[in-house]
N, C-alpha and C positions, 0 to 999 in steps of 0.2 A: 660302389659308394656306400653301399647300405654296411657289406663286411668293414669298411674304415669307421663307421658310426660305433662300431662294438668297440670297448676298449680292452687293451692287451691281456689283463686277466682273466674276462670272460672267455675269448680266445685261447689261452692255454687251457684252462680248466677243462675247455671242449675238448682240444686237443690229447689229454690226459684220458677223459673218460673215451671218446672213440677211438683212442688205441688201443686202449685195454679191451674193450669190445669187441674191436675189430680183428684185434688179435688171437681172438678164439677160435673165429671160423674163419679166417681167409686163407686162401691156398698157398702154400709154400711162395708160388712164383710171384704172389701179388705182394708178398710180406719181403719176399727180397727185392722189389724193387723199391723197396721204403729203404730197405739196407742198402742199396745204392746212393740210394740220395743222400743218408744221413751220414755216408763215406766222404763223399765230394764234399757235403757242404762242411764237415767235420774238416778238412786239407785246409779245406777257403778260410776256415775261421781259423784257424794256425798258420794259414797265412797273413792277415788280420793282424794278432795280436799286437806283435813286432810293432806294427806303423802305427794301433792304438796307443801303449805306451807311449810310442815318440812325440804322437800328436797329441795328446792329452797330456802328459807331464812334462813335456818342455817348457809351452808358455804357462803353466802353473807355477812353476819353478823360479821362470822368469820374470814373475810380477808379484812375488813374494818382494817387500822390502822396497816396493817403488808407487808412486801414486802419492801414498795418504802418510808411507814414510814408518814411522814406529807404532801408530793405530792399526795400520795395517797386519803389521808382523806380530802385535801383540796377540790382534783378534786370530789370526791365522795359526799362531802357537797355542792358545788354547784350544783352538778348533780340534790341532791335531793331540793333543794332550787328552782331551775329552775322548775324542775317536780311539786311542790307543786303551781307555781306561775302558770302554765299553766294550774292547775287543776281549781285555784281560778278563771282565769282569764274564762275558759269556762263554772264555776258555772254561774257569775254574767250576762255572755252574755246570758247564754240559760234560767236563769232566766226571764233575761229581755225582749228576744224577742221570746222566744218559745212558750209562752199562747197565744201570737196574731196569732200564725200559726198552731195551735190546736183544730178542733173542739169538744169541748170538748163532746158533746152529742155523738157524732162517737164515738168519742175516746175513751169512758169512755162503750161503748156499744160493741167496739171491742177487750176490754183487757179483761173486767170482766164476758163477756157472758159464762156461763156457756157451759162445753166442749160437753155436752150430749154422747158422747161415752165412754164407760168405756173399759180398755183393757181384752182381752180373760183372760190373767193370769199374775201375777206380781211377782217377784223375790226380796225378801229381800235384802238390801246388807247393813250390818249395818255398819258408820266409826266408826274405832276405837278408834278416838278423835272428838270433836263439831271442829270447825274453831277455838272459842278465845283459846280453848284448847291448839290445834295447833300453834297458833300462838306463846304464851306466852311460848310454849314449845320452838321453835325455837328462841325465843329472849334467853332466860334464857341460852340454851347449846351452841349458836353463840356467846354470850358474855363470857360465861365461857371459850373456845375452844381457842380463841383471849387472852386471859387475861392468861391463863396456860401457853398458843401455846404447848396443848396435838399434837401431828403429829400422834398420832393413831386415836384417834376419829376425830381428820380432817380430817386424811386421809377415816376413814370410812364412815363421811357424803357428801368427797368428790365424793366418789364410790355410793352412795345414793343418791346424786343431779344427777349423769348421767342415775340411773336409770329409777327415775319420768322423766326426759329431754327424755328419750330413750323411755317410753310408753307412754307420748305425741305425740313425734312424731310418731311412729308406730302405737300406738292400741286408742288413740283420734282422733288425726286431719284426717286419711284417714276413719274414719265411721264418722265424723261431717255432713260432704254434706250429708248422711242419716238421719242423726238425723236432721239436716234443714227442709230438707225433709219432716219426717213425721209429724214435726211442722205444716211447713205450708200446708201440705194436710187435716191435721184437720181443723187449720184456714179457709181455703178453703173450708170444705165440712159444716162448719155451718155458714160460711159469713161474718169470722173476715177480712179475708187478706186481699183484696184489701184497706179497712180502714186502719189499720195500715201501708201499701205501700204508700198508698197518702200520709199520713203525714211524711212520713218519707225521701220521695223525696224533701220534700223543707229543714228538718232535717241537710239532708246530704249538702247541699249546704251552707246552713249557718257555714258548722263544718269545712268545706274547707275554707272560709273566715278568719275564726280564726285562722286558721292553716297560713294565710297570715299575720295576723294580729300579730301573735303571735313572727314569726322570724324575721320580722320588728322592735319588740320590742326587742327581745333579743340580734340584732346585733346593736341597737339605746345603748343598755344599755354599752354591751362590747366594741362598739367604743370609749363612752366616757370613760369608763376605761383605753383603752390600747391606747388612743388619736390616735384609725385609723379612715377611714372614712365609716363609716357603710354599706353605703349602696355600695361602691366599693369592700368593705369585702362581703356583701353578693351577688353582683353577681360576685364574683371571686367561690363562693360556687356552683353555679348553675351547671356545670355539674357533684358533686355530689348529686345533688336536682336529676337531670335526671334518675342518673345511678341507688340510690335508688328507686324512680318511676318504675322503669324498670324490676331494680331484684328482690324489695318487700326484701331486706336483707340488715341489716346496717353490717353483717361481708364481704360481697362479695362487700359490697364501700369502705371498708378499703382502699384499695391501692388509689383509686380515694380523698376522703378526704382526705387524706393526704400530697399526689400534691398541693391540694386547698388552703391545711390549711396554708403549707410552702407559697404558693404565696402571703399570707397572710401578709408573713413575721413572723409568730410564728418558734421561733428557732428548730432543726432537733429533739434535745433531748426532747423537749417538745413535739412538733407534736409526734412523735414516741411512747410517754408512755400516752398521754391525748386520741388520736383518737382510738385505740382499745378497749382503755378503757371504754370509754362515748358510744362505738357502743353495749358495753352490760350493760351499768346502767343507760345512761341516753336515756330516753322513753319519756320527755314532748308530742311531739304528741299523742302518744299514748293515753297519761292519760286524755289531752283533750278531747281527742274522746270518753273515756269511761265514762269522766264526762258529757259528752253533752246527750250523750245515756241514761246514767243513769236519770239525770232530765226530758228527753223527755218520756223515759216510765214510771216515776211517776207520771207525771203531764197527761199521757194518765189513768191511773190506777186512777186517783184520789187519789192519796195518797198524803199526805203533806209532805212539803217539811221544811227542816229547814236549818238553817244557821250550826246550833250548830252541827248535825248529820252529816253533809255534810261537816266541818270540821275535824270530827273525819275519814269520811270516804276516804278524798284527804288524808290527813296525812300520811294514811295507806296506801292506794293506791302507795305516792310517794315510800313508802317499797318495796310494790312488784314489783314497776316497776322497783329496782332496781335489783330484783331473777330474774326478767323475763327471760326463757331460750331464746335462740338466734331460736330460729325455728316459722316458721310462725302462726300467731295465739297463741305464748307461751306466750305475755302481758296478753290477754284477759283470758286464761286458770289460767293466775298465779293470775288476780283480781276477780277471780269467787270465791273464801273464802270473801272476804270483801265485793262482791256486795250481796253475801249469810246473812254472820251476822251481816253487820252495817243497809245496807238499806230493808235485808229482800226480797231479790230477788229469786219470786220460781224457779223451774225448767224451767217452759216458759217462764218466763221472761229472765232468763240467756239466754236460747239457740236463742231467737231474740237480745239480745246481742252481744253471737258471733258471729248471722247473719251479723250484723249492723257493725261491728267492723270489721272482715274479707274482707266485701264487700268495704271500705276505707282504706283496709290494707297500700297499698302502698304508701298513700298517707301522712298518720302517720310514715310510718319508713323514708320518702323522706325528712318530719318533726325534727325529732330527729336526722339523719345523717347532717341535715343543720347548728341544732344547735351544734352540737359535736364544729363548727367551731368558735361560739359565745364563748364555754368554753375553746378551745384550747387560743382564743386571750385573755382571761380574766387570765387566768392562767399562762401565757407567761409572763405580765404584772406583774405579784404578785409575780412570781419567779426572773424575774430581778432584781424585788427590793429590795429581801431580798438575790440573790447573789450579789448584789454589796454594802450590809452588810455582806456578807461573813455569810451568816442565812444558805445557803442551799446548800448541796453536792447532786447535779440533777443525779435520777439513772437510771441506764441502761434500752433503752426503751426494 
């Protein structure tokens, strides 16, 4: 009871420093048994992925376009508009000043360094589908489910999104801090960690700038849309900036952005059906940070980097971050398919992923609950004008 009272970041952070600790002085046999575990549970979570895609982007897909009708799809196109612009905008940053803060002879000696321990014994767990599999599966039946409106098969992939939601939360994210763990007690015991630590303390500082940089821009953009004054919009936002900060959850700001959003001046009916909305599809910080992460451990790995691939892989990304379940860690667990089959990301790279991603948790959901308030004023705007063309009957939030 007392370990559930800790919340997830605390938890990693431990798990991060007593690896590396622990990694100094424990004996071969003890540190391969870490390598054991981090095998199997490495299988279980590639068997995973498959059923998370299905079960997270089917009914998102499905309920694009239905309910609230063209409010819906408008908010939801900019959500993912936003989220793609945030991904571009942390490509081009971390392109352009991440090599200067890389050394590359470290870096390229602490990613690729061969692991030298192999595990006692390893456990098969084959997926039942590849990712594109996966993927194409949940586009094809979310569009057909939409397009029918079957209410059986909604409702059954509806009861199959709470599943994968339900063994994320329960049977991933409370063994994660282990699996960190036995990451970096490896890392540790042959000399990667501290290298990839250093470079990734100045990583994280530059990924918080953009994350300044970025709601700057998005309340610069909505201002001049909905002709308010940006930056008194966004610190009218600030103590939902806090309160996410605080609870690391864009559903427990709900009531607070909302307060915000109206002092905004976004009308009741708007605020009401955009803020709960956007607290589960729109993720821009989030996707920053997994874009930032993703080129800093390519450019550590030495792997080449493209324009073209890294296109395809925001694009996709902006999808998932629209399934992403509402529970901590659920963006990073829902982009672990596309950081698998676009960029090729093994097992150890993922799980320093969701070290990296976890450990900036709050600071991306403090992100994304800011902007909710950028798309509430830009939506507010769009819908005035097309009710005082008598275009839109605003629905119940």
């Amino acid at each position: 009871m007392k370990l559930k009272k800790i919340g997830l970041l605390p938890r990693i952070i431990i798990a991060i420093i007593l690896g590396v600790i622990c990694g100094m002085f424990f004996p071969e046999w003890a540190v391969r048994c870490f390598v054991t575990f981090n095998k199997i549970f490495s299988n279980f979570l590639s068997f995973l992925i498959p059923l998370i895609i299905v079960g997270l982007v089917t009914p998102a897909i499905a309920g694009i376009g239905k309910g609230a009708g063209k409010l819906l799809l408008i908010t939801a196109l900019i959500a993912y508009g936003d989220t793609v612009f945030s991904g571009y905008l942390s490509y081009f940053v971390s392109t352009g000043i991440f090599p200067s803060l890389i050394d590359y002879a470290q870096a390229a000696q602490a990613v690729t360094t061969e692991e030298g321990l192999e595990p006692f014994f390893t456990i098969s767990i084959p997926p039942l589908l590849d990712v594109m599999s996966a993927l194409i599966t949940a586009f094809v039946v979310g569009l057909g489910i939409s397009f029918f409106e079957s209410p059986l098969l909604k409702g059954a992939f509806d009861e199959f999104h709470d599943i994968v939601a339900k063994t994320i939360e329960v049977a991933l994210i409370p063994i994660l801090p282990i699996y960190i763990f036995s990451i970096f007690i490896n890392m540790s015991f042959s000399g990667q960690a501290w290298r990839i630590i250093n470079v990734f303390i100045a990583i994280i500082g530059v990924i918080f700038a953009m994350h300044i940089f970025l709601l700057v821009a998005q309340y610069c953009i909505a201002g001049a849309i909905s002709k308010r004054n940006p930056f008194k919009a966004l610190y009218n936002m600030l103590p939902a900036y806090f309160t996410a900060l605080g609870t690391s959850s864009s559903a427990a700001t709900i009531p607070v952005t909302l307060k915000q959003v109206k002092l905004n001046g976004v009308s009741d009916g708007i605020a009401g059906f955009v803020v709960p909305l956007c607290a589960t599809i729109h993720l821009s910080g989030s996707a920053m940070k997994i874009t930032a992460c993703a080129v800093a451990l390519m450019l550590m790995s030495g792997t080449p980097i493209s324009f073209g691939i890294f296109t395809g892989f925001i694009l996709m990304l902006g999808v998932m971050m629209v399934a992403a379940p509402g529970v901590p860690g659920g963006a990073i667990m829902a982009a672990l398919g596309v950081l698998q089959s676009i960029l090729g990301f093994t097992a150890e790279q993922q799980a320093v992923m969701i070290a990296l991603y976890i450990t900036m948790d709050s600071f991306g959901t403090a992100c994304n609950v800011t902007g909710d308030g950028a798309i509430a004023l830009v939506v507010d705007r769009i819908y005035s004008k097309k009710e005082n063309q008598g275009e839109v009957v605003l629905p119940e939030p």
